[in-house]
Structure formats: structure tokens, C-alpha cells
N, C-alpha and C positions, 0 to 999 in steps of 0.2 A: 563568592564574587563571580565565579565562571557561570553556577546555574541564572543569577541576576543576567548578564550582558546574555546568555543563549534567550532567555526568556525574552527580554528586550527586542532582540533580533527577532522571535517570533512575532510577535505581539507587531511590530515594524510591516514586516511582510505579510503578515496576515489583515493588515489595516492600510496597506498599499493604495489596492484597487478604489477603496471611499477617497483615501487623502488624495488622489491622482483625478479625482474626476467621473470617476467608471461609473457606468449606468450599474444599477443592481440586477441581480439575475432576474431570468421572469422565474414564475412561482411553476412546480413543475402542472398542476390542471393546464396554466395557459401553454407550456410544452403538447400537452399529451394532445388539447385541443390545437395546434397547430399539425403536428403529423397525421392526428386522423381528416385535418382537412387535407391535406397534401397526399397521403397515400392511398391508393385502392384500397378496397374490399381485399379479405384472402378468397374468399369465395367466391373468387373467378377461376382460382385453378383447384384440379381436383383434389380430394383428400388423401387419397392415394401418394401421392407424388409430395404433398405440404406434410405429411406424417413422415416422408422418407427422409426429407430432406432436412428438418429438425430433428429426428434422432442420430442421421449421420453428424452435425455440428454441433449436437450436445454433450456426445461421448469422443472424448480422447483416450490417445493409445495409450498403454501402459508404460511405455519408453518415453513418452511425452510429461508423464506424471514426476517420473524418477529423474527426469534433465530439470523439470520444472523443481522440485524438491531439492536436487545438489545444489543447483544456483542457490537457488533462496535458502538454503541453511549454508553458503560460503560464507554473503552477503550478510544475511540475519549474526553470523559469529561474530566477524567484524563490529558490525554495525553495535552490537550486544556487548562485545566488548568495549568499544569507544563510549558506548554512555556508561557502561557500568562504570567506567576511571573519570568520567567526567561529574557523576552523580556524588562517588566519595571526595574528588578530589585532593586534597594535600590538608587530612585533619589530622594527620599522625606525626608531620614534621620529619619524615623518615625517610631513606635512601630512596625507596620505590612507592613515590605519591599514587594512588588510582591502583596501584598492582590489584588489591584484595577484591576492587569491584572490576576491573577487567575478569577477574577468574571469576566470579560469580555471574556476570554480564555475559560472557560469551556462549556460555552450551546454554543460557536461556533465551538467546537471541536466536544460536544456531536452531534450536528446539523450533522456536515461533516462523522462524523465515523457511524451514522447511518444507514445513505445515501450509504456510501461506504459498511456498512458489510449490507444490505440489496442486495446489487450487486455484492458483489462476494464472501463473505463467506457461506459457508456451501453450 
């Protein structure tokens, strides 16, 4: 019954923005075609300087990776444990409903949220 009402609630929010009226996104061409009208050329400034300046902001520091990775495998444990108890739920009628999928939920949660804030937080 819990996974029905979370679905429900997705399926709600995720069908919000139509049932409210919201224009739909543009398509991303007519995106790409509005910034290249908007933006200069890169080829006004030198290559020199446009190579320096996309590899200093492509590469993060290695402290930046590891604060990025603690967060996101806090986050990911939690988060990995709260579905895994919400995924089994209360089939066993037993003292500790969700226990067996919080313990299987959480180091697979903590595993993926690492992985993920290691790659794009911070």
C-alpha cells in the first residue's frame, strides 16, 4: 500500500506542471538555436587562453572529489536505507517491519551516492 500512495505522489508531481497550465519545454535544437543566436563566436579570443581556461574548469582537485564522495555516500546510506524499508515494507508481520531492506538498502545506496557525489558535487 506505501509503494501505491509514493507512486501516486510521483505520478501527481510529475504531471503537475500540464494539469497547472505550464507551457511545455522547447525542444532542446530550438535551445541550442537560441544561444547560438545570443552568443558570440569563441573565435574572437585566442586559443591560447580558451584552451587554458577549459582545462583549468574541467579538472577538480582531488579534495574536492573526496568531500564530493563523503557527502554523497552520507546522503546515498540514508537515502538507500529509507527505500530499501519502504520497498519491503511490513510482509513479515514482525517486531522490525523494513529492517532486512534498510540493511540491504543502505551500503547500496551509500556505494551509488559516493560514486555520484564523487562526480559531480562540489
Amino acid at each position: 500500500m506505501r509503494n501505491l500512495g509514493c507512486a501516486l505522489v510521483w505520478l501527481c508531481l510529475s504531471a503537475a506542471p500540464l494539469l497547472a497550465g505550464a507551457e511545455p519545454r522547447p525542444s532542446f535544437s530550438a535551445i541550442v538555436q537560441t544561444i547560438a543566436a545570443e552568443v558570440p563566436l569563441a573565435k574572437a579570443r585566442p586559443a591560447a587562453s580558451a584552451q587554458a581556461g577549459q582545462a583549468a574548469s574541467s579538472r577538480r582537485g582531488v579534495g574536492r572529489r573526496i568531500l564530493g564522495g563523503a557527502v554523497g555516500g552520507v546522503g546515498g546510506f540514508f537515502g538507500g536505507g529509507y527505500l530499501g524499508a519502504a520497498i519491503e515494507g511490513d510482509r513479515c508481520e514482525c517486531d522490525d517491519p523494513g529492517l532486512m531492506g534498510a540493511v540491504i538498502g543502505a551500503p547500496i545506496g551509500a556505494a551509488v551516492g559516493a560514486w555520484l557525489g564523487q562526480k559531480w558535487l562540489f
